[in-house]
N, C-alpha and C positions, 0 to 999 in steps of 0.2 A: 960346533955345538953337538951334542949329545942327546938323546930325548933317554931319561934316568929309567921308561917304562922298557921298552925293547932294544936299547943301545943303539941303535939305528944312526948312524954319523950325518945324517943329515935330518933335522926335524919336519917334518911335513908339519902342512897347515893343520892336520889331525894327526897324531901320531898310529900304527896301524894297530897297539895294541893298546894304548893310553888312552885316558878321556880326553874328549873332543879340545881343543885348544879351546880357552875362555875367548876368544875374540874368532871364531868362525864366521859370523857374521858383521854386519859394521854397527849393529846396535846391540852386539855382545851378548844376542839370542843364540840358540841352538839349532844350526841350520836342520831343520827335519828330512832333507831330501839325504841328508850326507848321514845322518843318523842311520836309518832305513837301508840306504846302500850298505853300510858295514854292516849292520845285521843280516840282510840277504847273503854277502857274501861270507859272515862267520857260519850263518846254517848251512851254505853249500857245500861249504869244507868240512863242519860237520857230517854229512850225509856222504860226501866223498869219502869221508873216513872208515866211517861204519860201513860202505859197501866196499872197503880196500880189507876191513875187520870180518865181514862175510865171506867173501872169497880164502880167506887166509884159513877160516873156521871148517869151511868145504875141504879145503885143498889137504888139511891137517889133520884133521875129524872127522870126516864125512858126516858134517851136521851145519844144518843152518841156523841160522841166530834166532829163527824166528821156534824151529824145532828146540834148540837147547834152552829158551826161555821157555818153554812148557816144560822139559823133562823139568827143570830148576822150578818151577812151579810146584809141581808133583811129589818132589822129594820134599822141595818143605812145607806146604800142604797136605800132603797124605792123597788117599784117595777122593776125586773131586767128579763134579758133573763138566761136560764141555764147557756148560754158563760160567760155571767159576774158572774155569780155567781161564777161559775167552778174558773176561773183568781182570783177571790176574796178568795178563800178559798185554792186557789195551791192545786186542786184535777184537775183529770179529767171528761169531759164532763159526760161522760157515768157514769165516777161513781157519780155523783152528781146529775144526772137523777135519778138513784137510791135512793138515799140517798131522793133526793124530792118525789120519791111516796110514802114511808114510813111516812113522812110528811102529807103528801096530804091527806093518809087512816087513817091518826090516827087528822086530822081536822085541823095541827096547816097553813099548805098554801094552798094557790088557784092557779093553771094556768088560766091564761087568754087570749085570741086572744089581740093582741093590736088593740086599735082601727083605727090607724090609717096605717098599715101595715100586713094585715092580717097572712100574713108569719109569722109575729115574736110570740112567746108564753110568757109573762111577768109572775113571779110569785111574787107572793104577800104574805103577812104575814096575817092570817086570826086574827080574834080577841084573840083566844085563842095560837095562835102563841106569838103575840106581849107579851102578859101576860107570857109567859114559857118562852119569851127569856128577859123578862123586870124582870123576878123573878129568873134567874138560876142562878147557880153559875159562877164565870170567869171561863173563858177556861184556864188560868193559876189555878195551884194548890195555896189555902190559900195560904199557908205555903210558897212557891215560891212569889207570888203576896207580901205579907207583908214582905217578906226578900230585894225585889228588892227596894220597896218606903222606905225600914232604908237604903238605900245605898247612898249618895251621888251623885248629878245628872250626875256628870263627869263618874262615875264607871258604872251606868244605861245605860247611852251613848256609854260606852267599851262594858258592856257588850252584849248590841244588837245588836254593832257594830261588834262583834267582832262572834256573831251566825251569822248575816246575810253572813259574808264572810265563813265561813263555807259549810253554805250551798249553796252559789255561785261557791266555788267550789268544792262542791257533784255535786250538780246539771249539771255542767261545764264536768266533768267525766263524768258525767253518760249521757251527749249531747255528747260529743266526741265517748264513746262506741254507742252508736244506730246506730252513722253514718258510724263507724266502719263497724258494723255490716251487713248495708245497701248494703256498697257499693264492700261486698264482694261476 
């Protein structure tokens, strides 16, 4: 027998890309512990991904994922303060501070006083900026990138939809523990 999701010649009790077999349990619930495990293990391999995607971006570019999602910030934002930048790329302040002076000493942005609020610092995309983020590769992998536009606009739509809640509630936990944490 066949499992019709991953072809797999032998069906597991769960299939490793399919929904859960309707009888995992013997009162035809949904075991939770086996749920949980596959999800740990699809986010690991996720993250294995993206840092085999990081490496490759170094190795190719001399630019890190974290650096090329600011320049790609900035080219299509315009000139921005770190705050927006930081909210645009869901890093924080400090580290995107970072992340811009390495920028800044290797030529691709500029800080600027704003003209018209001297308080504020704008950063800008220098020439050689705009070129390294107008020539790099997507911050999605190929391979990922051409798998998602052969999918059908409905399944595209799941499936962002369906990371964004994900990480709504990672994010959600990990705001609940800080406060936890705070308010003890």
């Amino acid at each position: 027998m066949k499992c019709e999701q991953c072809a797999s010649s032998a069906v597991p009790e769960v299939c490793p890309v399919g929904e859960p077999a309707e009888a995992d349990t013997t009162d035809g619930t949904i075991d939770q512990a086996l749920v949980s495990k596959r999800l740990a293990d699809c986010l690991r391999r996720i993250v294995r991904a993206l840092e085999v995607h990081s490496r490759r971006l170094i190795a190719e570019h001399r630019i890190t994922s974290p650096q090329l999602a600011c320049l790609l910030a900035l080219r299509e934002g315009g000139a921005m303060t770190v705050t927006a930048i930081a909210r645009q790329v869901h890093l924080s302040p400090s580290t995107v501070v970072g992340i811009l002076d390495r920028l800044e000493e290797r030529g691709f942005v500029r800080r600027e006083r704003d003209t018209r609020d001297r308080r504020l610092l704008n950063v800008t995309l220098t020439e050689e900026g705009r070129g390294l983020a107008d020539s790099a590769p997507s911050p999605l992998q190929n391979t990922l990138a051409d798998a998602l536009v052969a999918l059908p606009h409905a399944e595209q739509v799941a499936v962002v939809h369906s990371l964004e809640k994900i990480v709504g509630m990672m994010e959600g936990a990990s705001l609940s523990a800080d406060k936890a944490s705070f308010s003890q």
